[in-house]
N, CA, C and O atoms as a Maestro MAE file, in Angstrom:
{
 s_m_m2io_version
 :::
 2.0.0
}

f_m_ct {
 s_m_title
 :::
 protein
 m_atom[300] {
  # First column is atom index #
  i_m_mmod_type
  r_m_x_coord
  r_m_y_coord
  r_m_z_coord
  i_m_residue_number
  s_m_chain_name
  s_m_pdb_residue_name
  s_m_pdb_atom_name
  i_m_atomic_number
  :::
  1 25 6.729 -90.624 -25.380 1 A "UNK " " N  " 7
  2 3 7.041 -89.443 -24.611 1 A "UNK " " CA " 6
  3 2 7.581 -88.334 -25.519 1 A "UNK " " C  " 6
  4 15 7.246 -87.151 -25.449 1 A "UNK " " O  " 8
  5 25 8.661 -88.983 -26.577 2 A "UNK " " N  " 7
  6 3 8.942 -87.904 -27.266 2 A "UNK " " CA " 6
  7 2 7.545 -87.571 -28.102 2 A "UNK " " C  " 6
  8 15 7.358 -86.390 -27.808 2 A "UNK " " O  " 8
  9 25 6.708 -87.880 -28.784 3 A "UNK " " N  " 7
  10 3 5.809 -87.027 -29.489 3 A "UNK " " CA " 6
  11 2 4.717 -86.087 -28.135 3 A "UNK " " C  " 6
  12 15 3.929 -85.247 -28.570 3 A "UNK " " O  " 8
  13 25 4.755 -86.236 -27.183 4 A "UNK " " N  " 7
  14 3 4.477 -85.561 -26.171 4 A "UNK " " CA " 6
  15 2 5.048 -84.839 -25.811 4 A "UNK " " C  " 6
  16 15 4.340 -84.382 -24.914 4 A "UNK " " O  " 8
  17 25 6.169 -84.142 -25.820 5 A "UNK " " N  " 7
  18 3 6.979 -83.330 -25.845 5 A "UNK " " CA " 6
  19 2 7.152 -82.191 -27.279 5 A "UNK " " C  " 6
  20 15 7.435 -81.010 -27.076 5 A "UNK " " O  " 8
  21 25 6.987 -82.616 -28.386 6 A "UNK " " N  " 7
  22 3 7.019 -82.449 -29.577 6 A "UNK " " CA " 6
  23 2 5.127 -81.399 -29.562 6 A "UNK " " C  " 6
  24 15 4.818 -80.383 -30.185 6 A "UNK " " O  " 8
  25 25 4.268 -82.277 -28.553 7 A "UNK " " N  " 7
  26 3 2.924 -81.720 -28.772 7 A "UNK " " CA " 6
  27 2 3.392 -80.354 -27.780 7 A "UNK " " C  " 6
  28 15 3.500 -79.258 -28.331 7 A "UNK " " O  " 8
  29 25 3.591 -80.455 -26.673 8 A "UNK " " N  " 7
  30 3 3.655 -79.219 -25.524 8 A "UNK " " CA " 6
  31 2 4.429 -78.286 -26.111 8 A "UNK " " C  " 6
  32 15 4.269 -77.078 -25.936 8 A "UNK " " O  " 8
  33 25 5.436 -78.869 -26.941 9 A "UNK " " N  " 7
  34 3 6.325 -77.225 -27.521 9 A "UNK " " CA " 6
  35 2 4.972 -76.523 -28.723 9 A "UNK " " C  " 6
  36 15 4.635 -75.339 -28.756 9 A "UNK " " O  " 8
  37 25 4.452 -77.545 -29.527 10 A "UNK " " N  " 7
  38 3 3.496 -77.114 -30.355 10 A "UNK " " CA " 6
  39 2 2.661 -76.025 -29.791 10 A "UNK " " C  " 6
  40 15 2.411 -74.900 -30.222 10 A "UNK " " O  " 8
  41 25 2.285 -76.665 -28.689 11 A "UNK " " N  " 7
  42 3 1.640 -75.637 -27.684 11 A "UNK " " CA " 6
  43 2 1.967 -74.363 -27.738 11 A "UNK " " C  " 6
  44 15 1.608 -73.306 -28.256 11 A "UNK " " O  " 8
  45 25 2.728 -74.786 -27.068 12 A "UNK " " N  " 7
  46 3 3.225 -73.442 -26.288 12 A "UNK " " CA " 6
  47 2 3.933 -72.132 -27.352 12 A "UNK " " C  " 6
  48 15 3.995 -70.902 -27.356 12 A "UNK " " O  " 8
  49 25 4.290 -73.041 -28.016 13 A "UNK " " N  " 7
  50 3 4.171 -71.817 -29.174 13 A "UNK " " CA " 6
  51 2 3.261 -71.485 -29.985 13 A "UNK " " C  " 6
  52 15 3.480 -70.733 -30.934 13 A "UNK " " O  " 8
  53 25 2.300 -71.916 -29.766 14 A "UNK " " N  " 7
  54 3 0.663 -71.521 -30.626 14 A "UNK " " CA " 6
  55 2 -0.038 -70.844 -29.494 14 A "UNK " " C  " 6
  56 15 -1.134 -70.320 -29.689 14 A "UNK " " O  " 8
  57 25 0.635 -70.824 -28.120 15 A "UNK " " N  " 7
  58 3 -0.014 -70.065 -26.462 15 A "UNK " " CA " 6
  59 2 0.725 -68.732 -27.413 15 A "UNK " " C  " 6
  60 15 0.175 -68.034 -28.265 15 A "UNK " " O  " 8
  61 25 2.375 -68.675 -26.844 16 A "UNK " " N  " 7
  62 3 2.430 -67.602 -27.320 16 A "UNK " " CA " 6
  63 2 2.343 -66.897 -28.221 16 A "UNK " " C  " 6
  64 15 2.269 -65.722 -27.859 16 A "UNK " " O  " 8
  65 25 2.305 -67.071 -29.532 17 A "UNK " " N  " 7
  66 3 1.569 -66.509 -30.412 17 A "UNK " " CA " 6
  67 2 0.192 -65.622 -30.588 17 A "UNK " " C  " 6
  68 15 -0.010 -64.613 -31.264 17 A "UNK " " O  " 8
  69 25 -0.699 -66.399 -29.703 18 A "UNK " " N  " 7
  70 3 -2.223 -65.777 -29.391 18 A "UNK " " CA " 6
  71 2 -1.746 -65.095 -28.653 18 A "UNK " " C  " 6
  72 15 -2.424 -64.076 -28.784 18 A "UNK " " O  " 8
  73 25 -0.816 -64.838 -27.709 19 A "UNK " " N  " 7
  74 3 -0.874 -64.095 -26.282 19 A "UNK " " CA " 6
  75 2 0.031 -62.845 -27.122 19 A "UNK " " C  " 6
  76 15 -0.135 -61.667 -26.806 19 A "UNK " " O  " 8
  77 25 0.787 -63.160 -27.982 20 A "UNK " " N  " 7
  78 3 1.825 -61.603 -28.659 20 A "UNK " " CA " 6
  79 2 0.133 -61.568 -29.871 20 A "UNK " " C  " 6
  80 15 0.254 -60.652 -30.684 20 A "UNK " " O  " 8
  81 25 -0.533 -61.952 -29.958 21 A "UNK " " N  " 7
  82 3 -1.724 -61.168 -30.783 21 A "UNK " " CA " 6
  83 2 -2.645 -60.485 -30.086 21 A "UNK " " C  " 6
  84 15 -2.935 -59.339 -30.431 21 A "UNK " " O  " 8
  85 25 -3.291 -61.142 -28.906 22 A "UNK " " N  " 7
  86 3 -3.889 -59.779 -28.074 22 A "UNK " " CA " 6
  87 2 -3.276 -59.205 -27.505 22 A "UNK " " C  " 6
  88 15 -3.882 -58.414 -26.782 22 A "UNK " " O  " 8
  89 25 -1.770 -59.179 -27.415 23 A "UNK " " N  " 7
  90 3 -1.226 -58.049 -26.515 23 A "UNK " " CA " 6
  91 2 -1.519 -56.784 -28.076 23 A "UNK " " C  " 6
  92 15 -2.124 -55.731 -27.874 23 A "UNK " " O  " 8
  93 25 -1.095 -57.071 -29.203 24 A "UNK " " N  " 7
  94 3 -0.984 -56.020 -30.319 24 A "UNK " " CA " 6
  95 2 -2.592 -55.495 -30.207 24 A "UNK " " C  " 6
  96 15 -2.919 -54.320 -30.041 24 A "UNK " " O  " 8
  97 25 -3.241 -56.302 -30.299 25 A "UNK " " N  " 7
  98 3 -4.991 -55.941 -30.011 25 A "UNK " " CA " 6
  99 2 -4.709 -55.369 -29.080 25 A "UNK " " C  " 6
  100 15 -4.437 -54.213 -29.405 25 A "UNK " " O  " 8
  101 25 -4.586 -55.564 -27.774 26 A "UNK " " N  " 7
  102 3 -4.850 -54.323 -26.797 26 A "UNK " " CA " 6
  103 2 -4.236 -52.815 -26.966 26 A "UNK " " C  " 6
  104 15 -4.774 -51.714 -26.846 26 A "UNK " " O  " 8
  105 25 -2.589 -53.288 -27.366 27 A "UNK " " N  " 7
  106 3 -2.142 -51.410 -27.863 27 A "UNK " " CA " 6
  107 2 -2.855 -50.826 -28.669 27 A "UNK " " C  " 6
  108 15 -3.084 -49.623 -28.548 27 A "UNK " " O  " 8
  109 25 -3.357 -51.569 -29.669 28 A "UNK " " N  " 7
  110 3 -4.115 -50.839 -30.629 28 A "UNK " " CA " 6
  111 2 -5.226 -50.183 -30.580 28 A "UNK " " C  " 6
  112 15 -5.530 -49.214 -31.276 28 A "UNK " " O  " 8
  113 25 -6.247 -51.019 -29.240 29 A "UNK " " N  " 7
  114 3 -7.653 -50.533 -28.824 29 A "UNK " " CA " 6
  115 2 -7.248 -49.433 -27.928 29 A "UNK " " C  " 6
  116 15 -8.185 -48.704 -27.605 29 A "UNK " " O  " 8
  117 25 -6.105 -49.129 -27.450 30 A "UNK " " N  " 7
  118 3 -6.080 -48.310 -26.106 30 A "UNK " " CA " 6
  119 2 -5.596 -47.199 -26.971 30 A "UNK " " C  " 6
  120 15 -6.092 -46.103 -26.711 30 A "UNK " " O  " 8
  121 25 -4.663 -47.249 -28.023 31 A "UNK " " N  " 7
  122 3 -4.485 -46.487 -29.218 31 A "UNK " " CA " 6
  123 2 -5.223 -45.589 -29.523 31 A "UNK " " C  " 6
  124 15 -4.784 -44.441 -29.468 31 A "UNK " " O  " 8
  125 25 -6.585 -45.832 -29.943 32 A "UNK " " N  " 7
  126 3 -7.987 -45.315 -30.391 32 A "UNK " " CA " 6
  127 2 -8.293 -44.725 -29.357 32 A "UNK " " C  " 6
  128 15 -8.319 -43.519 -29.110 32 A "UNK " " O  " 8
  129 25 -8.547 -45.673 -28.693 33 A "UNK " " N  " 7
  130 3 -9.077 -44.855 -27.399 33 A "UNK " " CA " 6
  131 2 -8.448 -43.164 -26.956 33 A "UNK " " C  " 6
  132 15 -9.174 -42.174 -26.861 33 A "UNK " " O  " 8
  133 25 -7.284 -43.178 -26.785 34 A "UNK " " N  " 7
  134 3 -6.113 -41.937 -26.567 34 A "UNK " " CA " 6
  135 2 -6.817 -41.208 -27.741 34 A "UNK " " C  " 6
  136 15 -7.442 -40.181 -27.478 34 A "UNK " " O  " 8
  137 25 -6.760 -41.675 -29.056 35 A "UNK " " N  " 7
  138 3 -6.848 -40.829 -30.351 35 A "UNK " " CA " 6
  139 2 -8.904 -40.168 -29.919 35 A "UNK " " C  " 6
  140 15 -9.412 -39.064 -30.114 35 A "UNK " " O  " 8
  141 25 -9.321 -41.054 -29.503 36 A "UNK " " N  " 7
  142 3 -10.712 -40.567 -29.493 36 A "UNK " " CA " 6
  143 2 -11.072 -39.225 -28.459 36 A "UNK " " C  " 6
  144 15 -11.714 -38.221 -28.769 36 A "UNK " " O  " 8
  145 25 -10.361 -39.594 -26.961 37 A "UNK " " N  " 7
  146 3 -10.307 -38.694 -26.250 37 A "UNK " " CA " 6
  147 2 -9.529 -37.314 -26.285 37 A "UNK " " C  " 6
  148 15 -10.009 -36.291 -25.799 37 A "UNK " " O  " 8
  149 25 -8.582 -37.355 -26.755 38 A "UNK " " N  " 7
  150 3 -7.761 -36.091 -27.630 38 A "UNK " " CA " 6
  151 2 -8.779 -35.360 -28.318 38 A "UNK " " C  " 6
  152 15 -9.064 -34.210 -27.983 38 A "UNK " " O  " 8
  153 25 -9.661 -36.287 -29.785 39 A "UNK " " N  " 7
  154 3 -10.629 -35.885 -30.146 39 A "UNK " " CA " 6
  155 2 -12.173 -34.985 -29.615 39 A "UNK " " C  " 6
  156 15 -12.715 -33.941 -29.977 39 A "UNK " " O  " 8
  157 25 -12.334 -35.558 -29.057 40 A "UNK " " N  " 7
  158 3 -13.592 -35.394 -27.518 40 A "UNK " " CA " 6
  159 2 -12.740 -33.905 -26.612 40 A "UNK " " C  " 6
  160 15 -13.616 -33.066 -26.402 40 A "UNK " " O  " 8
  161 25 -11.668 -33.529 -26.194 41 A "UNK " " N  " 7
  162 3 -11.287 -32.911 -25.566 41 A "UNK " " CA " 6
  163 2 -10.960 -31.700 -26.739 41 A "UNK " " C  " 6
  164 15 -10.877 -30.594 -26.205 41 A "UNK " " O  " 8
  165 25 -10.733 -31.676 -28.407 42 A "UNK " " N  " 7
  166 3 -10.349 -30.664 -28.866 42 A "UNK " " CA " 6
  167 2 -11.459 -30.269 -29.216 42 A "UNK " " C  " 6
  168 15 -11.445 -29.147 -29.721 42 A "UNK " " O  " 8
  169 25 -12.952 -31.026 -29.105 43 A "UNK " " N  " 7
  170 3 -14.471 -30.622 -29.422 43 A "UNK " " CA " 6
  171 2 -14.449 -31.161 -30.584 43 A "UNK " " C  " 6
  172 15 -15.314 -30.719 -31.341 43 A "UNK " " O  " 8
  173 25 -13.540 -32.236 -31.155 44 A "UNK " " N  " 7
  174 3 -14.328 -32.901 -32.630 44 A "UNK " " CA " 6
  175 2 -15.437 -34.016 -32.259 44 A "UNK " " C  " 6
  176 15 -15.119 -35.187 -32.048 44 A "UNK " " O  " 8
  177 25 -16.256 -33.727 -32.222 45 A "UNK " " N  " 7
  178 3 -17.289 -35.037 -32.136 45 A "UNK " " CA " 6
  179 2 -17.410 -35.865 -32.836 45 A "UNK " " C  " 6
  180 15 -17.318 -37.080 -32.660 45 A "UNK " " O  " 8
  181 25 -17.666 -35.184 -33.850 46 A "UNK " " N  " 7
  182 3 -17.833 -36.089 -35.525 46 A "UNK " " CA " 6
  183 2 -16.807 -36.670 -35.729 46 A "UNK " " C  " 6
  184 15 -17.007 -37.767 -36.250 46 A "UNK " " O  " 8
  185 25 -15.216 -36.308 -35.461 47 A "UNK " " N  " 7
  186 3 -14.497 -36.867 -35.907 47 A "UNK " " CA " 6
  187 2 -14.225 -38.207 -34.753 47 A "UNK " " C  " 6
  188 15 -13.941 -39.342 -35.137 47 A "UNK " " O  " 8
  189 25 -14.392 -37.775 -33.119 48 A "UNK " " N  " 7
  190 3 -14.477 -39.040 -32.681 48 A "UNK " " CA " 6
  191 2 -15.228 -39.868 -32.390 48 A "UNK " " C  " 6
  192 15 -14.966 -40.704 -31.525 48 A "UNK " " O  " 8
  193 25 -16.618 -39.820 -33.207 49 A "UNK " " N  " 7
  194 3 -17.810 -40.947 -33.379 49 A "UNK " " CA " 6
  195 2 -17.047 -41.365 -34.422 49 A "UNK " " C  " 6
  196 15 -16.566 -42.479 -34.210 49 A "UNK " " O  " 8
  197 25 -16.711 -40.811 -35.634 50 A "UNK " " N  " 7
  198 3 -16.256 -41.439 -36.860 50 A "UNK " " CA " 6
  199 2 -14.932 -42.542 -36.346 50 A "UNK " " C  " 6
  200 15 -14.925 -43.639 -36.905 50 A "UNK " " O  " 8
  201 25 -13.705 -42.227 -35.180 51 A "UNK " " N  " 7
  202 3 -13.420 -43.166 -35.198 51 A "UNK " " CA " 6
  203 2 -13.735 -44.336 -34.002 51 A "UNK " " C  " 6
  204 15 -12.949 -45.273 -33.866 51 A "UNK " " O  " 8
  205 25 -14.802 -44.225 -33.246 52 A "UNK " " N  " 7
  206 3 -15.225 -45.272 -32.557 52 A "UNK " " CA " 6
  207 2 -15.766 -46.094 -33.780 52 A "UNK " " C  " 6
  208 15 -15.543 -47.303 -33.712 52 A "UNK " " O  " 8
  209 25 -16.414 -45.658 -34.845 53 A "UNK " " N  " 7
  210 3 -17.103 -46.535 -35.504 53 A "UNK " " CA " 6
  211 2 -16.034 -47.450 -36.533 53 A "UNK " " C  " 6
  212 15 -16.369 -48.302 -37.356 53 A "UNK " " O  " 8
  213 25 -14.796 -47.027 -36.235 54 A "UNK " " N  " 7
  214 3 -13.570 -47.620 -37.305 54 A "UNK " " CA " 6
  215 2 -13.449 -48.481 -36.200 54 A "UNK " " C  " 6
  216 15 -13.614 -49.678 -36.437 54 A "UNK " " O  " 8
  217 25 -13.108 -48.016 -34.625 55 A "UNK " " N  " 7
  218 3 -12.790 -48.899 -33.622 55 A "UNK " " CA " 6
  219 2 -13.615 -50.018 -33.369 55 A "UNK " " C  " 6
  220 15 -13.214 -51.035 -32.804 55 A "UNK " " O  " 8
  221 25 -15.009 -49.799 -33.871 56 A "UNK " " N  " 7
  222 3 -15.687 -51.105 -33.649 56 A "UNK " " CA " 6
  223 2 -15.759 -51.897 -34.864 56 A "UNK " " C  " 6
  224 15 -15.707 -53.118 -34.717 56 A "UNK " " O  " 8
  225 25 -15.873 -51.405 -36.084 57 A "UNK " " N  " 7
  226 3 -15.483 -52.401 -37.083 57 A "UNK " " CA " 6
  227 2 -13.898 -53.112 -37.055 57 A "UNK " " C  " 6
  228 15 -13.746 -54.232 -37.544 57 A "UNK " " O  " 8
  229 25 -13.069 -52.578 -36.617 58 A "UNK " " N  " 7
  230 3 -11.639 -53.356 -36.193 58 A "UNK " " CA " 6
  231 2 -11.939 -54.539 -35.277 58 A "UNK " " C  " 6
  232 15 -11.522 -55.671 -35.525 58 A "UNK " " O  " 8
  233 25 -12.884 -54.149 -33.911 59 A "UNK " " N  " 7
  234 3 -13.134 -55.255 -33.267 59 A "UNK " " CA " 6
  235 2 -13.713 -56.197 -33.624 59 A "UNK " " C  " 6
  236 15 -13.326 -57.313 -33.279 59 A "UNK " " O  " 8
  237 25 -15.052 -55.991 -34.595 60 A "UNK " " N  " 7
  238 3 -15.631 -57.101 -35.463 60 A "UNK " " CA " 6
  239 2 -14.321 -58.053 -36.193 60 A "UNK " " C  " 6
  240 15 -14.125 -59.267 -36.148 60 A "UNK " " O  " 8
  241 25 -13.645 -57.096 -36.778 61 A "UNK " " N  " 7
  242 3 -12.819 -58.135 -37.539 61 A "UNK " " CA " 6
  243 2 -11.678 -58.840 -37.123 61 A "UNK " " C  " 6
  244 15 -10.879 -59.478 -37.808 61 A "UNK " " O  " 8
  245 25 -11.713 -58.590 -35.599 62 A "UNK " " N  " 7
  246 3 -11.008 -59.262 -34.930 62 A "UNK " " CA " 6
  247 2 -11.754 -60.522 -34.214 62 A "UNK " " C  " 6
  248 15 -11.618 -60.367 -33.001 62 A "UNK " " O  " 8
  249 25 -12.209 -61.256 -34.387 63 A "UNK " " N  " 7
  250 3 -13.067 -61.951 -33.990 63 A "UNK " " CA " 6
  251 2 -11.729 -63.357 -33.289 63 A "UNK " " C  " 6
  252 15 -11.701 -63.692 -32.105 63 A "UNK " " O  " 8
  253 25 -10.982 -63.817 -34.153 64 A "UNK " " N  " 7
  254 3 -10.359 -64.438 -33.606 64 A "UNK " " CA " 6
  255 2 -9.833 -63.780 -32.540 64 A "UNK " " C  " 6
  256 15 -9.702 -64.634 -31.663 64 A "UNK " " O  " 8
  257 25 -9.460 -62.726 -32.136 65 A "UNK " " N  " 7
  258 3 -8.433 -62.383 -30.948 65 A "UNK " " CA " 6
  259 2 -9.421 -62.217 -29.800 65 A "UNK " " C  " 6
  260 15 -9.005 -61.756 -28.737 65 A "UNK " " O  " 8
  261 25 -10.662 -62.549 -29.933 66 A "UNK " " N  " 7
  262 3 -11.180 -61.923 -29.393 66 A "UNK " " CA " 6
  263 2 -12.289 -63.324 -28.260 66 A "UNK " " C  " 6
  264 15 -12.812 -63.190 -27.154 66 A "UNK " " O  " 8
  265 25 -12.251 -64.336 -29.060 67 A "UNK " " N  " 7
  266 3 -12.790 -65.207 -29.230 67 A "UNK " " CA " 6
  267 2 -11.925 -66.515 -28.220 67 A "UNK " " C  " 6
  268 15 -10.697 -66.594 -28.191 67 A "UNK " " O  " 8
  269 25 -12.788 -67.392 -27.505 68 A "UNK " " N  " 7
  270 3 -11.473 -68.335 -27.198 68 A "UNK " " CA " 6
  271 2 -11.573 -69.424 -28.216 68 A "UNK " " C  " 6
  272 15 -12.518 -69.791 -28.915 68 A "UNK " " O  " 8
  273 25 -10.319 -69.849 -28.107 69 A "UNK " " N  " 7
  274 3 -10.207 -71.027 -29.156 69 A "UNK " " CA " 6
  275 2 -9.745 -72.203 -28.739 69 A "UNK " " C  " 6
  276 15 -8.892 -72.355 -27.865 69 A "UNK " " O  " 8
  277 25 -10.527 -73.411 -29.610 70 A "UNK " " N  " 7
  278 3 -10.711 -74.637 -28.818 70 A "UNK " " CA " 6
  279 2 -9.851 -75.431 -27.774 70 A "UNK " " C  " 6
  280 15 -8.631 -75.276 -27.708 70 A "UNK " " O  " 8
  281 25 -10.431 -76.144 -27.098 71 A "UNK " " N  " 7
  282 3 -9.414 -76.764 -26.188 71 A "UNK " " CA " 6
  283 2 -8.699 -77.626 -26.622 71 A "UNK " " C  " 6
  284 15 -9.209 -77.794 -27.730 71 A "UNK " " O  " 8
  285 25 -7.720 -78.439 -26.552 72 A "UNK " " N  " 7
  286 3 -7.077 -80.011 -26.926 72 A "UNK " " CA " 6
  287 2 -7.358 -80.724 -26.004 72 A "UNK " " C  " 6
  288 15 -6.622 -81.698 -26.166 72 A "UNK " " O  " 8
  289 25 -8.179 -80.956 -24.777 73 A "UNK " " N  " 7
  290 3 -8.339 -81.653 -23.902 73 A "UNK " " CA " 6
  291 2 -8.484 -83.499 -24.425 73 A "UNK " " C  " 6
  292 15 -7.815 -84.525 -24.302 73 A "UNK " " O  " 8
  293 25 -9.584 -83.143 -24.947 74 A "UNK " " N  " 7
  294 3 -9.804 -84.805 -25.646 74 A "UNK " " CA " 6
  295 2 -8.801 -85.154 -26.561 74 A "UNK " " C  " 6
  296 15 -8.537 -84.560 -27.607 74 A "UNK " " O  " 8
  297 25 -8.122 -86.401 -25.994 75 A "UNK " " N  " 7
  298 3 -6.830 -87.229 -27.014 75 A "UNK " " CA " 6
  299 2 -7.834 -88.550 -26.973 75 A "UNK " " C  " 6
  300 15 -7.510 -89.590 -27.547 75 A "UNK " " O  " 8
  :::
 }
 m_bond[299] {
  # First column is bond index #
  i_m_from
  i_m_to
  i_m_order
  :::
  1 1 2 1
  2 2 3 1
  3 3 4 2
  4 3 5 1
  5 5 6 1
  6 6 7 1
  7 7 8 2
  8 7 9 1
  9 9 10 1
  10 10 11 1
  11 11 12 2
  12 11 13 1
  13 13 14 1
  14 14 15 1
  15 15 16 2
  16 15 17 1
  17 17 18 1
  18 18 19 1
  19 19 20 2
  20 19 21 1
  21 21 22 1
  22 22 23 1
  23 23 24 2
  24 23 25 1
  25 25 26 1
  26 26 27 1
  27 27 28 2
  28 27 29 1
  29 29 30 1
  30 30 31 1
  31 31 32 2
  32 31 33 1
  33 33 34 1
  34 34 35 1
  35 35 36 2
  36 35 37 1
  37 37 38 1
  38 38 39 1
  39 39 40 2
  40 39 41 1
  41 41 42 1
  42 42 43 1
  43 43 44 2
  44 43 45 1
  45 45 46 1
  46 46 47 1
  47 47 48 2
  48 47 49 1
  49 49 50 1
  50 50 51 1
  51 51 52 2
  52 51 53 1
  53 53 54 1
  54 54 55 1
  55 55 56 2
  56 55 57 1
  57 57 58 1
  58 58 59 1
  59 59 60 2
  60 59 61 1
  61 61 62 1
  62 62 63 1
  63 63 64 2
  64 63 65 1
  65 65 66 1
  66 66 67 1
  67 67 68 2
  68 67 69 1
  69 69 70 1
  70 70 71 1
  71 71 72 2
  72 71 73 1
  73 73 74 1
  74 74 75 1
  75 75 76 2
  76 75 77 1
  77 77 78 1
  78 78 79 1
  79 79 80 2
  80 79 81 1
  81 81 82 1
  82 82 83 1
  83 83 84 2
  84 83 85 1
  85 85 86 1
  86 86 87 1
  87 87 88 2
  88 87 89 1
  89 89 90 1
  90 90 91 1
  91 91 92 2
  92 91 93 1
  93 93 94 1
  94 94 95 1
  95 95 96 2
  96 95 97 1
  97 97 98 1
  98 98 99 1
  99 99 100 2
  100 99 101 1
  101 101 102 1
  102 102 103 1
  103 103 104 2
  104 103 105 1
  105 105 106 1
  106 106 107 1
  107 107 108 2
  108 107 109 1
  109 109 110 1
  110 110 111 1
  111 111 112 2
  112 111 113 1
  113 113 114 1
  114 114 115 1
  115 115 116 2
  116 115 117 1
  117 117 118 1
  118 118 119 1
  119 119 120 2
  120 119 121 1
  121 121 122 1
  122 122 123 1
  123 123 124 2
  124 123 125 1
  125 125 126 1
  126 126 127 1
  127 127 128 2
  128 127 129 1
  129 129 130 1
  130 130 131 1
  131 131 132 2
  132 131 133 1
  133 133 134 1
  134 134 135 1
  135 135 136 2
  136 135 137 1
  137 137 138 1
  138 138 139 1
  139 139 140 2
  140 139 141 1
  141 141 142 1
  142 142 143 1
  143 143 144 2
  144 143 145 1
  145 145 146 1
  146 146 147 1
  147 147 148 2
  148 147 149 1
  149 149 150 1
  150 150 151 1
  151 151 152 2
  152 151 153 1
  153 153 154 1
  154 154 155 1
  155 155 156 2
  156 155 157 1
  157 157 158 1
  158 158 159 1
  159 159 160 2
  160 159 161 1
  161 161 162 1
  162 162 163 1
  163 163 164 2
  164 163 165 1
  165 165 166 1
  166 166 167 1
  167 167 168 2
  168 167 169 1
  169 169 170 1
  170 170 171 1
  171 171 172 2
  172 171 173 1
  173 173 174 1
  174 174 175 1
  175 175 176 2
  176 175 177 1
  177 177 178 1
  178 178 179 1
  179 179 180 2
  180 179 181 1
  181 181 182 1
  182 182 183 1
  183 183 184 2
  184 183 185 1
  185 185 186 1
  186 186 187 1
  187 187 188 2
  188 187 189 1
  189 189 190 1
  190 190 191 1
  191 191 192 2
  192 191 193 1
  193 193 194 1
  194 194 195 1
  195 195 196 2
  196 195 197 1
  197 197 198 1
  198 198 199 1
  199 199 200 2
  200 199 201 1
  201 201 202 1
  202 202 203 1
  203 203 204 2
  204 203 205 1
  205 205 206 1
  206 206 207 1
  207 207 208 2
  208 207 209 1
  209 209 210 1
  210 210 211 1
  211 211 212 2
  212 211 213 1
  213 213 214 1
  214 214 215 1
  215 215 216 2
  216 215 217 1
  217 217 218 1
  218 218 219 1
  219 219 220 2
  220 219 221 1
  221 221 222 1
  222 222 223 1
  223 223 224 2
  224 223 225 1
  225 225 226 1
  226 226 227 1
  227 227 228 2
  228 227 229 1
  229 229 230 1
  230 230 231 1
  231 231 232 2
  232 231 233 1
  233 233 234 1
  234 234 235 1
  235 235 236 2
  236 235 237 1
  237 237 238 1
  238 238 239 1
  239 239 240 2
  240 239 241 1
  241 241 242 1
  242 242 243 1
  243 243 244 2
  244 243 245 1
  245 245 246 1
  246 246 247 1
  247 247 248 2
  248 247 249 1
  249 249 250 1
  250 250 251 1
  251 251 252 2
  252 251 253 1
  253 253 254 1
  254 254 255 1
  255 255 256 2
  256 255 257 1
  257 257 258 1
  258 258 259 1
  259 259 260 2
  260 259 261 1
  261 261 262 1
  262 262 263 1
  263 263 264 2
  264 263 265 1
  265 265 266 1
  266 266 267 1
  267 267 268 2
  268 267 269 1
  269 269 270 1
  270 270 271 1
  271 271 272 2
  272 271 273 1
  273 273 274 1
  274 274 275 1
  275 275 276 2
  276 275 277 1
  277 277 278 1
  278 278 279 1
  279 279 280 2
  280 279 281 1
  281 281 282 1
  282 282 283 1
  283 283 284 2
  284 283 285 1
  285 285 286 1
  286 286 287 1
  287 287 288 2
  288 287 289 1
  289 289 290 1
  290 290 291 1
  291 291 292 2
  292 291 293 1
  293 293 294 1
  294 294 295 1
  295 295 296 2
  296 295 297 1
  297 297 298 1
  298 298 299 1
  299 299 300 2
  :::
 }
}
């Protein structure tokens, strides 16, 4: 029981961890987003295609946050 207990805290702190990483992923995408539409509204185009295209290479390289990751079901 105790190494079962020892596994669920493992857990749960590897839950929250992923969950405080896409929360930072989401400020950051909604971030851009604000920065793009500011852009779009002062008439830079170029400058806010240039950063959708930063915003989507960020998302590429977010692949883990983005991604689900495996289950532990099978013991």
């Amino acid at each position: 029981m105790a190494t079962e207990n020892v596994d669920s805290t493992a857990e749960v702190a590897r839950l929250v961890t992923e969950l405080e990483s896409a929360e930072a992923y989401e400020v950051k995408l909604r971030q851009i987003i604000v920065e793009v539409r500011d852009q779009l509204a002062a008439g830079n185009t170029a400058s806010a295609l240039s950063m959708l295209n930063q915003a989507l290479s960020y998302i590429d390289d977010a692949t883990d946050v983005v991604t689900s990751s495996p289950r532990h079901d099978a013991k």
